[in-house]
ROVEXDREN-663937 format. One line per field, with one value per atom (N, C-alpha, C, O, CB): residue number from 1; residue in three letters; x, y, z. Coordinates in pm, whole numbers, plus 50000, padded with zeros to 5 digits. Each point is the difference from the previous one (the first is absolute). Glycine has a CB too. Layout:
pos <- NUM ... $
code <- ala ... $
px <- X ... $
py <- Y ... $
pz <- Z ... $
//
This chain:
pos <- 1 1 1 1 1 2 2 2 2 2 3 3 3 3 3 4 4 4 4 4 5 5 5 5 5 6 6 6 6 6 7 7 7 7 7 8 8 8 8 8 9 9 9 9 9 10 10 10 10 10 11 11 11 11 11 12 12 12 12 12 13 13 13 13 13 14 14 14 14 14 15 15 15 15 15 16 16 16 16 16 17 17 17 17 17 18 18 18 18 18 19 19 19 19 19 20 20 20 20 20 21 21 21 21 21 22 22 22 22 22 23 23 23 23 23 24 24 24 24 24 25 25 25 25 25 26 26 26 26 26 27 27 27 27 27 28 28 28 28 28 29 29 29 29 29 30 30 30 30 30 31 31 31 31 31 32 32 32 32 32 33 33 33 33 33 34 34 34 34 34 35 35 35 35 35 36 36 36 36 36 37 37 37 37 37 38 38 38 38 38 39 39 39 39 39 40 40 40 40 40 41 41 41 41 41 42 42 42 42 42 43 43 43 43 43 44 44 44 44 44 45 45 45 45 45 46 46 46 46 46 47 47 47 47 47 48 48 48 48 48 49 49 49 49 49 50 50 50 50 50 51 51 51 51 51 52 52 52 52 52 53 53 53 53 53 54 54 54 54 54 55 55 55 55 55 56 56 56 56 56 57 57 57 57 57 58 58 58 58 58 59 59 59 59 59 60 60 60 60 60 61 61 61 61 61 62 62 62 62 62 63 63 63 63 63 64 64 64 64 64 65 65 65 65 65 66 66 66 66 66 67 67 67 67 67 68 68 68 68 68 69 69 69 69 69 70 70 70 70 70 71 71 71 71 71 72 72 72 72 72 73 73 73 73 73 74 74 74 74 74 75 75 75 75 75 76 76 76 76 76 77 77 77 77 77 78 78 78 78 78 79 79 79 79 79 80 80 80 80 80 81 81 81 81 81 82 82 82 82 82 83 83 83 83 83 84 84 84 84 84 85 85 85 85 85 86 86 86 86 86 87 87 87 87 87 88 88 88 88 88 89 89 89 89 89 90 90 90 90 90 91 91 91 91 91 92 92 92 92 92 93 93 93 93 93 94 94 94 94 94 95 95 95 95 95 96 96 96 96 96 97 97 97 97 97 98 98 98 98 98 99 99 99 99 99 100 100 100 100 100 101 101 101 101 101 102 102 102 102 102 103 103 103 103 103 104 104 104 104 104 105 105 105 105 105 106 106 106 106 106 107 107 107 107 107 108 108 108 108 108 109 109 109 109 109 110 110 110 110 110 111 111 111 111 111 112 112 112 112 112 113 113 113 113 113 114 114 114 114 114 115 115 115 115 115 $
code <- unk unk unk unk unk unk unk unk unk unk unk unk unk unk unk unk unk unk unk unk unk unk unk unk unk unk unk unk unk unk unk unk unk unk unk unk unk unk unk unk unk unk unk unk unk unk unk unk unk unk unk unk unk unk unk unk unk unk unk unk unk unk unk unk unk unk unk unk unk unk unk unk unk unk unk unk unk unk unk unk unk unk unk unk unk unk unk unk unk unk unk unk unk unk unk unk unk unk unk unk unk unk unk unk unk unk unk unk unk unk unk unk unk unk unk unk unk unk unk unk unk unk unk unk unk unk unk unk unk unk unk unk unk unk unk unk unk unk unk unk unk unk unk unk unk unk unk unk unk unk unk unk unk unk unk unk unk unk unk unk unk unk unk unk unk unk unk unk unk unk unk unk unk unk unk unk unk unk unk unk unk unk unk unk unk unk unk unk unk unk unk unk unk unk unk unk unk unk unk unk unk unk unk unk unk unk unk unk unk unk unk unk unk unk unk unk unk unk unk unk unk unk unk unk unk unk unk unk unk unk unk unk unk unk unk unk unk unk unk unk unk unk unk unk unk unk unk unk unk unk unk unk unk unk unk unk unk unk unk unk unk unk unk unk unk unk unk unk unk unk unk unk unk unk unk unk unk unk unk unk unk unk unk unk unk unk unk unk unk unk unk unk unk unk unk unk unk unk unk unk unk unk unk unk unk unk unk unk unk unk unk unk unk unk unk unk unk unk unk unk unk unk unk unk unk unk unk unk unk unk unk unk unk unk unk unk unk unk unk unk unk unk unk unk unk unk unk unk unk unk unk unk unk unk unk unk unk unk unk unk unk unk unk unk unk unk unk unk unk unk unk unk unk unk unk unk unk unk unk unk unk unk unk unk unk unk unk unk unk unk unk unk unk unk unk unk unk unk unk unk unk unk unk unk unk unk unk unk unk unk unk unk unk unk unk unk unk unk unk unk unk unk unk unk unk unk unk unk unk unk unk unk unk unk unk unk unk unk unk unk unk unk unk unk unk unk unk unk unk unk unk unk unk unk unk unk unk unk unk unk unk unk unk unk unk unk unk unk unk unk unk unk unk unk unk unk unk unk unk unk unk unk unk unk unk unk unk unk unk unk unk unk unk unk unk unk unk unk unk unk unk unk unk unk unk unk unk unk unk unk unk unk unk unk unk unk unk unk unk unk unk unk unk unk unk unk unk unk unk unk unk unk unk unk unk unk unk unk unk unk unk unk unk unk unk unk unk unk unk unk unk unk unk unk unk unk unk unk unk unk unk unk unk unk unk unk unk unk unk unk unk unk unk unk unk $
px <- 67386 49857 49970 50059 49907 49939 49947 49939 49947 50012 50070 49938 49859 49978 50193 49705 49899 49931 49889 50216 50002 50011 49957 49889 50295 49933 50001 49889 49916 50301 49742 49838 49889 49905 50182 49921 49869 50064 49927 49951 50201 50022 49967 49955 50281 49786 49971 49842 49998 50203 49641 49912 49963 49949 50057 50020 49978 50016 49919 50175 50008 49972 49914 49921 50247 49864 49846 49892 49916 50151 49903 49853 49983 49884 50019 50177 50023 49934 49939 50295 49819 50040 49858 49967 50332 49637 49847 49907 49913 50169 49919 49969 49875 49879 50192 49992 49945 50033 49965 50150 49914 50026 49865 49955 50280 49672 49866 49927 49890 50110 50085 49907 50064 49929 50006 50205 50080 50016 50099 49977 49782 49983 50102 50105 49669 50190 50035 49879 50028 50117 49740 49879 50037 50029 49807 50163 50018 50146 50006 49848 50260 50100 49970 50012 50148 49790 49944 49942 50074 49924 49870 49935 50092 50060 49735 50245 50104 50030 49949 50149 50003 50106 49926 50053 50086 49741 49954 49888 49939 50118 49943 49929 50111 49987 49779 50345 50101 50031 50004 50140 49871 50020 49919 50048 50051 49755 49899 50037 50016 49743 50261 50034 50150 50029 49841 50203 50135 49949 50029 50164 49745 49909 49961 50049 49887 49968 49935 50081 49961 49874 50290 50090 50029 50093 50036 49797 50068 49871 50002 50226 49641 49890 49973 50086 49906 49909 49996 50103 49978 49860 50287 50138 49995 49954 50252 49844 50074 50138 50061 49708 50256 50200 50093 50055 49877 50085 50120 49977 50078 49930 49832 49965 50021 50029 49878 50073 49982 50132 50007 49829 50293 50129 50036 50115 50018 49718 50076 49854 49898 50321 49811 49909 50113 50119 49688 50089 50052 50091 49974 49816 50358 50071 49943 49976 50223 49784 49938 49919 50030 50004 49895 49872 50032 49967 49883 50236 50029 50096 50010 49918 50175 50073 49952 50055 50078 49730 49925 49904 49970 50051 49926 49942 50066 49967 49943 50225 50058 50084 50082 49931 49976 50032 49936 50045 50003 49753 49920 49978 49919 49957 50194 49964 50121 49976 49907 50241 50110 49967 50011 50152 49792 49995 49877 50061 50057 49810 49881 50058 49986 49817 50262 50023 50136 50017 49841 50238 50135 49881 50000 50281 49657 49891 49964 50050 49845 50001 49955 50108 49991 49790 50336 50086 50082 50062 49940 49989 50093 49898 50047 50110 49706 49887 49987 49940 49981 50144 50035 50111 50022 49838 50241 50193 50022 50078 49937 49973 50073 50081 49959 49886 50281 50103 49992 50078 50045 49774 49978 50129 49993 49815 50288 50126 50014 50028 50095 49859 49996 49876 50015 50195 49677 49907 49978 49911 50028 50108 49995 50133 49972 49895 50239 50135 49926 50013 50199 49724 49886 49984 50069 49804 50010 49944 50004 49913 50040 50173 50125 50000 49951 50210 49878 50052 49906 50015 50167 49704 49889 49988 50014 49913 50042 49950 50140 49993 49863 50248 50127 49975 50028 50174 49744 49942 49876 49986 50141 49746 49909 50007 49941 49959 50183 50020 50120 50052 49797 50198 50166 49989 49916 50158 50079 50012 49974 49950 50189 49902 50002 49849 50008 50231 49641 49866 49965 49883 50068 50076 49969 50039 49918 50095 50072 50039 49963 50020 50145 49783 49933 49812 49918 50335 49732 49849 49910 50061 50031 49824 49910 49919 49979 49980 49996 49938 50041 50121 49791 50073 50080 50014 49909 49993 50231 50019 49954 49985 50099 49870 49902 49874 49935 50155 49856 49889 50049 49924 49982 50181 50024 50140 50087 49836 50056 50105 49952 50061 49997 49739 50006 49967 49938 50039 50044 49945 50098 49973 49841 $
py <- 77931 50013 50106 49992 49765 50351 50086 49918 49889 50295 49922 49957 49963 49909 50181 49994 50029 49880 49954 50250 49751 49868 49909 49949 50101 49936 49854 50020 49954 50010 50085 50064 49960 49942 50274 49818 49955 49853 49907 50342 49727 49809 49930 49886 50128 50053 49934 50006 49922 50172 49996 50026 49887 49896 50349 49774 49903 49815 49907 50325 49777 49834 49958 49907 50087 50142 49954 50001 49921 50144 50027 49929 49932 49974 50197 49800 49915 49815 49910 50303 49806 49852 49974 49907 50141 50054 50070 49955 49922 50307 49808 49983 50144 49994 49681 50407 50167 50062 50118 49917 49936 50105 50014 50114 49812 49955 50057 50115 50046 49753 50237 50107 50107 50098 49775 50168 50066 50099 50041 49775 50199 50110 50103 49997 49975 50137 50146 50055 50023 50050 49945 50034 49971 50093 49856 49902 49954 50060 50033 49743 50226 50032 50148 50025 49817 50269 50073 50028 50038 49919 50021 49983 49950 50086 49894 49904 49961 50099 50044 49793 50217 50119 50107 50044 49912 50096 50103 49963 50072 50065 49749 49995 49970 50020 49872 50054 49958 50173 50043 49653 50374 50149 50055 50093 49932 49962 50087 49906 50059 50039 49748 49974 50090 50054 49677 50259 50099 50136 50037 49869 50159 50104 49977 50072 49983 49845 49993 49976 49971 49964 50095 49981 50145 50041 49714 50306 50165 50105 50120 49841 49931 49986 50137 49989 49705 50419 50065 50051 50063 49823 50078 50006 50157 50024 49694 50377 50132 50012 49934 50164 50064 49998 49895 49931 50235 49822 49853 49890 49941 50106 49911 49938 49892 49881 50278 49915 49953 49947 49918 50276 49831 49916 49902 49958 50277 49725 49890 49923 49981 50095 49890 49846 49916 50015 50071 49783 49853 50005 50035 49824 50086 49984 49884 50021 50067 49780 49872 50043 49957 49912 50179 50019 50074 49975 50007 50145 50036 49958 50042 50130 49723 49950 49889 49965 50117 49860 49896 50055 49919 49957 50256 50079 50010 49951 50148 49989 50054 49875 50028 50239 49586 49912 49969 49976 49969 50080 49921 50126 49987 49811 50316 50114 49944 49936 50333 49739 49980 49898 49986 50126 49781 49883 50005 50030 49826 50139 50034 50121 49981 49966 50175 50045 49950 50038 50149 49729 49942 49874 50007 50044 49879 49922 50079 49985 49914 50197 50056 50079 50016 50003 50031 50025 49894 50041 50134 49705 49894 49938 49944 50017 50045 49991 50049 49946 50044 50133 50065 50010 50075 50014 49831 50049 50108 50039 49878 50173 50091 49996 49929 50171 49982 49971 50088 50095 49837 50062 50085 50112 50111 49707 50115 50098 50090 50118 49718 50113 50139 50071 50096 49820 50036 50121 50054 50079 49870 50066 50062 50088 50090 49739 50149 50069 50102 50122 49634 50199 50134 50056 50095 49834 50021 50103 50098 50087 49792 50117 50085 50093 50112 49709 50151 50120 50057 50122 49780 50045 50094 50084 50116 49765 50083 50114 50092 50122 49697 50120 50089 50140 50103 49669 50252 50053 50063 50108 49769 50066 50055 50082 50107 49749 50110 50073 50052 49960 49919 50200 50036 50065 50050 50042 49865 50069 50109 50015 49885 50210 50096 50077 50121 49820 50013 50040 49880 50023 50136 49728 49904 50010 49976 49905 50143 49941 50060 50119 49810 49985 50034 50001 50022 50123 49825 50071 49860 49902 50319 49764 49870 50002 49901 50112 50140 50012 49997 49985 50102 49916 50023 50135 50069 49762 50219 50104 50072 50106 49828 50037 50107 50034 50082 49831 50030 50000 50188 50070 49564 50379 50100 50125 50070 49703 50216 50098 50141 50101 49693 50174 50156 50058 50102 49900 49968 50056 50043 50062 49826 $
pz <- 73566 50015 50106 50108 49823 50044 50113 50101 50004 49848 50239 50086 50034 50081 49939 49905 49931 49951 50028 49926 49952 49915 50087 50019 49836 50202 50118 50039 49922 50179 49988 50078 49928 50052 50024 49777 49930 49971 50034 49842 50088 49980 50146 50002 49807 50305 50137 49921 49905 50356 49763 50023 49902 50043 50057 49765 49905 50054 50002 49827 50197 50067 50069 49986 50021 50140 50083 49956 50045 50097 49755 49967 49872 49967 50158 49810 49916 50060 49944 49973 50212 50089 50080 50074 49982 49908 50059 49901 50039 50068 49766 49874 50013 50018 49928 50041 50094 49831 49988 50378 49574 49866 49965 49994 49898 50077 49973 50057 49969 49994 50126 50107 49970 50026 50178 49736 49995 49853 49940 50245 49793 49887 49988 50065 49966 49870 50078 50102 50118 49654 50184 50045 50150 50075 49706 50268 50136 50080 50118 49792 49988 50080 50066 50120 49732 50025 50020 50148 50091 49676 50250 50114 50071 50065 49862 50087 50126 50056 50104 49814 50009 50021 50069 50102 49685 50175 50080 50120 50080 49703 50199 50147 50134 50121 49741 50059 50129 50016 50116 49822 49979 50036 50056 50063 49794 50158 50125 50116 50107 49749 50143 50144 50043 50106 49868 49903 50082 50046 50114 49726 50091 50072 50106 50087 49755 50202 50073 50165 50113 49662 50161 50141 50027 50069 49891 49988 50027 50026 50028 49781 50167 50003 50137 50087 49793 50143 50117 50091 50103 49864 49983 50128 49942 49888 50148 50046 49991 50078 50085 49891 49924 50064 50034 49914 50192 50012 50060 49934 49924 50309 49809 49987 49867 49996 50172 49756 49824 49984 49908 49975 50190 49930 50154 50016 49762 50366 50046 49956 50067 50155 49648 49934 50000 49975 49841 50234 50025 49882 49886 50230 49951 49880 49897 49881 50262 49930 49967 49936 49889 50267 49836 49910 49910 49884 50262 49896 49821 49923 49885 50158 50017 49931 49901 49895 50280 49891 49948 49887 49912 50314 49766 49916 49892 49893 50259 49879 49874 49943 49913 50172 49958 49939 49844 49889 50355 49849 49911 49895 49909 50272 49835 49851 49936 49898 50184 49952 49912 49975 49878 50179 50001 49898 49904 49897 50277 49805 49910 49878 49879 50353 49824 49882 49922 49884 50212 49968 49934 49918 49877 50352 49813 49916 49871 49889 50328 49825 49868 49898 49879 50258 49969 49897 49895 49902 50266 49863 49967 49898 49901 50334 49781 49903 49882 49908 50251 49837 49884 49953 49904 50143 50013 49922 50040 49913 49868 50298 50030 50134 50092 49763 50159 50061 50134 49992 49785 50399 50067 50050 50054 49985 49925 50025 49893 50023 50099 49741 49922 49935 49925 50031 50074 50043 50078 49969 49950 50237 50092 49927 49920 50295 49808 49947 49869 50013 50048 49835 49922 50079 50037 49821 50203 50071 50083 50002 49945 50150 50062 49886 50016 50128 49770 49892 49939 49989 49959 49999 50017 50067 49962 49993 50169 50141 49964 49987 50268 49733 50050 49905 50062 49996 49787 49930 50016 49942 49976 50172 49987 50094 49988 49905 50241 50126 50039 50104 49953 49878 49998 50179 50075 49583 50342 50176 50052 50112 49889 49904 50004 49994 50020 49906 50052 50015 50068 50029 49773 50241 50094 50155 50089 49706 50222 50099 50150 50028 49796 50261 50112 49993 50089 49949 49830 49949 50009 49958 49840 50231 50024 49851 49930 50377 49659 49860 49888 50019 50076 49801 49850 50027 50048 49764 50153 49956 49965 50060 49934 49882 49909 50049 49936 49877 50306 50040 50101 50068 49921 49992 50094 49901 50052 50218 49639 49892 49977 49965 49895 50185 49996 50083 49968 49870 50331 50091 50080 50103 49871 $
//
């Protein structure tokens, strides 16, 4: 079993034991997911330079809990496997952004092929 797996069978019990599935649309997981992501923002919220990478670890460890879990939820909502759509999606980019016109570049490439 992935690891992935286990993670969504943990989430599933707890709120199973909750009786929380009624709440647990896609629509809702949805939203979940991106509001726990403006609070993870919101830890990076006004900071500049240094600043922006000494955020409370505690707090963003507690943040990027509540996105991965909400999206291993909504992913597990649909049958799909978060280790091998991320693993796609690597290979996508690896295609859309080859190294060789990528690398070092914050922009797409092509945004800059004819200047």
């Amino acid at each position: 079993m992935s690891e992935f797996k286990e993670l969504h069978n943990l989430l599933v019990q707890f709120r199973d034991e909750r009786d929380w599935e009624q709440f647990h649309d896609s629509k809702n997981l949805a939203l979940a997911l991106s509001i726990e992501a403006a609070e993870l923002n919101e830890l990076f919220l006004w900071k500049k330079d240094a600043q922006v990478e000494q955020v409370d670890r505690d707090r963003l460890r507690e943040e990027l809990a509540d996105v991965f879990a909400y999206a291993i939820m909504l992913a597990g909502r649909h049958g799909l496997d978060v280790s091998e759509i991320v693993r796609e999606k690597i290979e996508v980019n690896a295609q859309k952004y080859p190294v060789e016109k990528s690398r070092g570049r914050a922009n797409k490439y092509k945004d800059h092929e004819h200047g």
